[in-house]
N, C-alpha and C positions, 0 to 999 in steps of 0.2 A: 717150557716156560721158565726152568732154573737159568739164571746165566752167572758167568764166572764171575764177578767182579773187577777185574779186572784184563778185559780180553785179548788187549796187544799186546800184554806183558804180564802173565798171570805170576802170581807169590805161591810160592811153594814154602808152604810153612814147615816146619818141622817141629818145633817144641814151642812153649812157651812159659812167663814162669812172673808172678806179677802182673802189671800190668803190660807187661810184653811180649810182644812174639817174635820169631828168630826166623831168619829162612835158611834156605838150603848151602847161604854161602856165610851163615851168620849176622847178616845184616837186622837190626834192631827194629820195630814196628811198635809204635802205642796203639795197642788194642781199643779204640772205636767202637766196634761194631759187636762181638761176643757182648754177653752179660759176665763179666768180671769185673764191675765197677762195684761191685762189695768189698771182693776177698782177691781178686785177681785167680790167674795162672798157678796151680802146682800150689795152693797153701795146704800147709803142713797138718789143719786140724781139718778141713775138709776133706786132703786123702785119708785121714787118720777113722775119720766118721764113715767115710765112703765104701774102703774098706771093711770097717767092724761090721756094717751094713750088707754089703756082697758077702760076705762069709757065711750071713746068718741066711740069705734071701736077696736074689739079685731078677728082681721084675718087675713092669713097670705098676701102674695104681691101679688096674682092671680087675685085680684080688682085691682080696677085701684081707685086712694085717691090720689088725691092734695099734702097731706103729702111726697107723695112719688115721684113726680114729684117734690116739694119743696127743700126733702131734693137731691134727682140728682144734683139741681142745685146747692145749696150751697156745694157740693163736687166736681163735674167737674170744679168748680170756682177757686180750692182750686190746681188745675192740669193744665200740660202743655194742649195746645190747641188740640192736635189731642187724648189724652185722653178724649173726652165728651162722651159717651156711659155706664150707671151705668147697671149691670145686676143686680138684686137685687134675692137672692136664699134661702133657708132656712137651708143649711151644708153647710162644707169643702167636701161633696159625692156630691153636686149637683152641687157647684162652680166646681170642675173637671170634670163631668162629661160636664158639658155645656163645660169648655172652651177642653177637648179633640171634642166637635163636633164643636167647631166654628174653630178647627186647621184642622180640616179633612176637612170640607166645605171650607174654603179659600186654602189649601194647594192640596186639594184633594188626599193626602195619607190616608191610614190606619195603619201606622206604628206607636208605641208608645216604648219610650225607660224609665225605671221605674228602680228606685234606691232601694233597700232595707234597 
């Protein structure tokens, strides 16, 4: 069900750094599609975080780390009161997929309505 994006002429990326990606011949691309509409490609304090991070503990949220009770709270902080609850997931496929099953469990439909 995966498909290339691009299948008569697929992009062979190789780096990126910004808002851009580069391909195999150099050719320039404004990243669209990734989520680097924050911080972009290759920023300098996210490897710098990323790193200090992997040094200490490199796995995803299925342990249970201090770090990650830490950061809940300094974000529920940052939210109205009946917002406290961080689900923390590893896609935008497993953020939907969770919050279609926490709608079905509280709602107790199986009905989903989906935009193309």
């Amino acid at each position: 069900s995966c498909k290339v994006f691009f299948a008569k002429d697929p992009l062979k990326i190789v780096c990126a750094r910004g808002q851009y990606m580069f391909d195999e011949k150099g050719e320039k691309y404004l990243d669209c599609i990734n989520n680097v509409a924050h911080v972009g490609h290759s920023h300098p304090y996210v490897i710098k975080a990323a790193t200090k991070q992997m040094e200490l503990l490199n796995t995803n949220s299925r342990f249970l780390h201090d770090n990650l009770v830490q950061y809940a709270q300094r974000l529920t902080a940052t939210l109205p009161e009946k917002l406290s609850v961080c689900y923390f997931v590893n896609s935008g496929s497993e953020a939907n997929d969770l919050a279609l099953r926490l709608a079905r469990q509280y709602h107790g439909h199986q009905d989903v309505i989906t935009l193309e």
